[in-house]
C-alpha positions as CSV (number, residue, x, y, z in Angstrom):
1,X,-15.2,8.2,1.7
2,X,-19.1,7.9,1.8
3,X,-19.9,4.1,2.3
4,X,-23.3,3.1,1.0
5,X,-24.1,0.0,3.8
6,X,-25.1,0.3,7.0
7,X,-22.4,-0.5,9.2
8,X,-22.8,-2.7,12.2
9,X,-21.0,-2.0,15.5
10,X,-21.3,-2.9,18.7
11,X,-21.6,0.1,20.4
12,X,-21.9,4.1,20.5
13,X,-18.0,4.9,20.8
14,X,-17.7,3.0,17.6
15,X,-20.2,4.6,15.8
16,X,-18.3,7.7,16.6
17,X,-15.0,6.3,15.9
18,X,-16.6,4.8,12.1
19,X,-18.4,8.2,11.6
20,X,-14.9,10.0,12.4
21,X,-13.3,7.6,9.5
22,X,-16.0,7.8,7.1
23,X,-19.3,9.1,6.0
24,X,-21.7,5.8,7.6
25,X,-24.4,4.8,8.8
26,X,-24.6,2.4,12.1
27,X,-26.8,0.0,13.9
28,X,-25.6,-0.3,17.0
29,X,-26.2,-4.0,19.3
30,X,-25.2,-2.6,22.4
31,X,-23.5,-5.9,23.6
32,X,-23.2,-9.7,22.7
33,X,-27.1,-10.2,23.5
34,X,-28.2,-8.7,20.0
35,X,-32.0,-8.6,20.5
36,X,-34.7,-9.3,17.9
37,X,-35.0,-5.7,17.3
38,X,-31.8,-5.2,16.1
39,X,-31.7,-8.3,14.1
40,X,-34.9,-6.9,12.5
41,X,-32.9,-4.1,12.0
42,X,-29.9,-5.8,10.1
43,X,-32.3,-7.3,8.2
44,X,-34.0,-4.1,7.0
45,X,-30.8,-3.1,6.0
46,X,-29.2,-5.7,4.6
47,X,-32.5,-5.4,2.2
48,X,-32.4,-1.7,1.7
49,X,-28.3,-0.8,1.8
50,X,-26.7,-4.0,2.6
51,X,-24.7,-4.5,5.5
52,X,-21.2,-4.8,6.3
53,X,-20.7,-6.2,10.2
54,X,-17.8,-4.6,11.9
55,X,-17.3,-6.0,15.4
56,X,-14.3,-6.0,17.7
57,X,-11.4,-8.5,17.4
58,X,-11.6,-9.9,20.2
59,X,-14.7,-13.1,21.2
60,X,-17.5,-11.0,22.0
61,X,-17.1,-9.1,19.0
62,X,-16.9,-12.8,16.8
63,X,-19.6,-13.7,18.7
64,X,-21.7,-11.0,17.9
65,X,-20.9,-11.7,14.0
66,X,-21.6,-14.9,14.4
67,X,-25.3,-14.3,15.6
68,X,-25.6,-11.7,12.9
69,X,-24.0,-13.3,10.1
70,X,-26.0,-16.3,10.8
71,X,-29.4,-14.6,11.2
72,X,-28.9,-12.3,8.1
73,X,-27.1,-14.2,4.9
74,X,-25.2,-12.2,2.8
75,X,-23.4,-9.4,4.7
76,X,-20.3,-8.5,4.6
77,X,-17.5,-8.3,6.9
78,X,-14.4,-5.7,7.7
79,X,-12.0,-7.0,10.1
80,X,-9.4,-5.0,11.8
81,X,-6.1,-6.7,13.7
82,X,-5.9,-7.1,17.4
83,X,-2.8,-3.9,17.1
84,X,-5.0,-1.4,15.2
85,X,-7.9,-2.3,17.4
86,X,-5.8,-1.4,21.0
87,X,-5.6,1.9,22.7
88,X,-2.5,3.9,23.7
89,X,-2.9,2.8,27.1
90,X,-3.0,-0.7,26.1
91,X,-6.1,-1.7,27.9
92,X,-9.1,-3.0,26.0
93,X,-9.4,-3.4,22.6
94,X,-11.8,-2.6,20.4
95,X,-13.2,-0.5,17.2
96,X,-13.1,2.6,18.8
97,X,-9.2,2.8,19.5
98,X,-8.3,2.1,16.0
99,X,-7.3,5.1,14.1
100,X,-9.2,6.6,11.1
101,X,-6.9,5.2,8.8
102,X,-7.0,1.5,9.8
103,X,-10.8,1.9,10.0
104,X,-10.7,3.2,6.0
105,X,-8.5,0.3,5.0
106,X,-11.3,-2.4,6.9
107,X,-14.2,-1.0,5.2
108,X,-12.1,-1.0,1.7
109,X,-10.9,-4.8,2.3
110,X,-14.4,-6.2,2.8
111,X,-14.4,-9.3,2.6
112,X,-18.2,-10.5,0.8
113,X,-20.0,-13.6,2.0
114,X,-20.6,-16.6,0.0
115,X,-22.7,-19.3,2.1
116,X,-23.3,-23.0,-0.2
117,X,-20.1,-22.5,-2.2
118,X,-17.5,-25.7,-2.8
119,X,-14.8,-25.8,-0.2
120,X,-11.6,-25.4,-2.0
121,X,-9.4,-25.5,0.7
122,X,-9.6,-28.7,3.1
123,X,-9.2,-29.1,6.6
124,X,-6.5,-31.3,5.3
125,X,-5.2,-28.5,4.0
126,X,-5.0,-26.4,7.5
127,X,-2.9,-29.5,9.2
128,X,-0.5,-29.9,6.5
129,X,-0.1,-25.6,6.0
130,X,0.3,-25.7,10.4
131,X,-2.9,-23.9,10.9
132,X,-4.2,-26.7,13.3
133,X,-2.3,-28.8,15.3
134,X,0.8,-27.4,15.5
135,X,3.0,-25.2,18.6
136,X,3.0,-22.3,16.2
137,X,-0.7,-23.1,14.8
138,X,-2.5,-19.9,16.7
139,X,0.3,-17.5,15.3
140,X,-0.3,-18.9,11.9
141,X,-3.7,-18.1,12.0
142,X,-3.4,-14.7,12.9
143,X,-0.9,-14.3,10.3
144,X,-2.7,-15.4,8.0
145,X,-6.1,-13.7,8.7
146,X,-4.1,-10.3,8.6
147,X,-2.8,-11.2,4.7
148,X,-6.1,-13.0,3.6
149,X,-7.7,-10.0,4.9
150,X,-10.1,-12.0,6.9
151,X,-9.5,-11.6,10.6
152,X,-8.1,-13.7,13.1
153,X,-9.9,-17.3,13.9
154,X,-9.6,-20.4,15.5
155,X,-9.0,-23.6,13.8
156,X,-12.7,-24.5,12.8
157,X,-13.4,-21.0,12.5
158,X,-10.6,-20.7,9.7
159,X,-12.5,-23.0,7.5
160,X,-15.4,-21.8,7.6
161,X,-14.2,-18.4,7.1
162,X,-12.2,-19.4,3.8
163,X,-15.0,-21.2,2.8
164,X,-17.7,-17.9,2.9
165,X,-15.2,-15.6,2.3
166,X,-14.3,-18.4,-0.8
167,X,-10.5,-17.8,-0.4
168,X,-9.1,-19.6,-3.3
169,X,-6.5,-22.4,-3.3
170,X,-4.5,-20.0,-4.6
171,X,-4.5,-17.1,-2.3
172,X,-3.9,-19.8,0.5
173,X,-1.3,-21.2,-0.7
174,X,0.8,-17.9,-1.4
175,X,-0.1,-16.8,2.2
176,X,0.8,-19.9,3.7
177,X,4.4,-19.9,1.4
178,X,4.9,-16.0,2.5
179,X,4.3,-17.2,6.6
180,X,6.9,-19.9,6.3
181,X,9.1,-17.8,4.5
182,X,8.8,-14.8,7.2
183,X,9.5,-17.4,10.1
184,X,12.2,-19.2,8.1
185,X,13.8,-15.5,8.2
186,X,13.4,-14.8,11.6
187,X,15.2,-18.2,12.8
């Protein structure tokens, strides 16, 4: 699978890790300080290629998309869940643990980004679906970042995320009637 964007990671062992999956190319940030270099880098890139960010699931890797998302409009994003992402030993977590198969299924999900686009879906919306507010609401989330194929995200993140990512009313409705049904049958 030859993937035509440059990738961004965080670091080396996920280069070799995405490289093992796929035929890529990488820009490392080495860490959640990404420098103006390597933003001058993503930008290059994102001109050139395109980009698609691929960071950790875990908050130094959403941090780093954040900073590199924000700096560079228009990339696009592969997520991978918090159980593909963790090792055998169970310590750490990260790109470079997941196997090549979960990394091939990321970089075919990729989610585009859509910045200016009408909000569809209303903060409103997350309170009354139990994605804020609510015992279970952090469970939701992740549950329903794994079937909208957008990564886990806290509550404000959520909206934003289905917002760029413009998630139709739809799609959020069918994942939020396929969550309640899945804890319905595990009562």
């Amino acid at each position: 699978m030859k993937i035509k964007e440059i990738i961004v990671v965080e670091g080396r062992d996920d280069t070799v890790a995405i490289k093992r999956a796929v035929d890529a190319d990488t820009i490392e940030t080495n860490g959640s300080a990404v420098n103006e270099e390597t933003i001058e880098k993503v930008k290059l890139a994102q001109k050139t290629r395109g980009v698609i960010i691929f960071t950790d699931p875990d908050y130094p890797g959403q941090r780093i998309r954040n900073i590199v998302s924000e700096r560079v409009p228009g990339c696009k994003h592969a997520f991978l869940d918090k159980e593909e992402a963790r090792p055998k030993n169970g310590k750490g977590i990260g790109v470079e643990h997941a196997s090549i198969a979960s990394i091939q299924k990321a970089l075919k999900d990729v989610k585009q980004e859509w910045m200016g686009a009408a909000m569809e879906i209303s903060q409103e919306d997350l309170i009354v679906a139990r994605l804020i507010g609510d015992s279970k609401a952090k469970s939701r989330r992740e549950r329903i970042g794994k079937l909208l194929k957008i990564g886990y995200a806290n509550g404000k993140q959520l909206h934003k995320r289905l917002q760029m990512f413009q998630i139709s009313k739809e799609d959020f409705i069918r994942a939020v009637e396929q969550i309640n049904k899945e804890e319905k049958g595990s009562c």
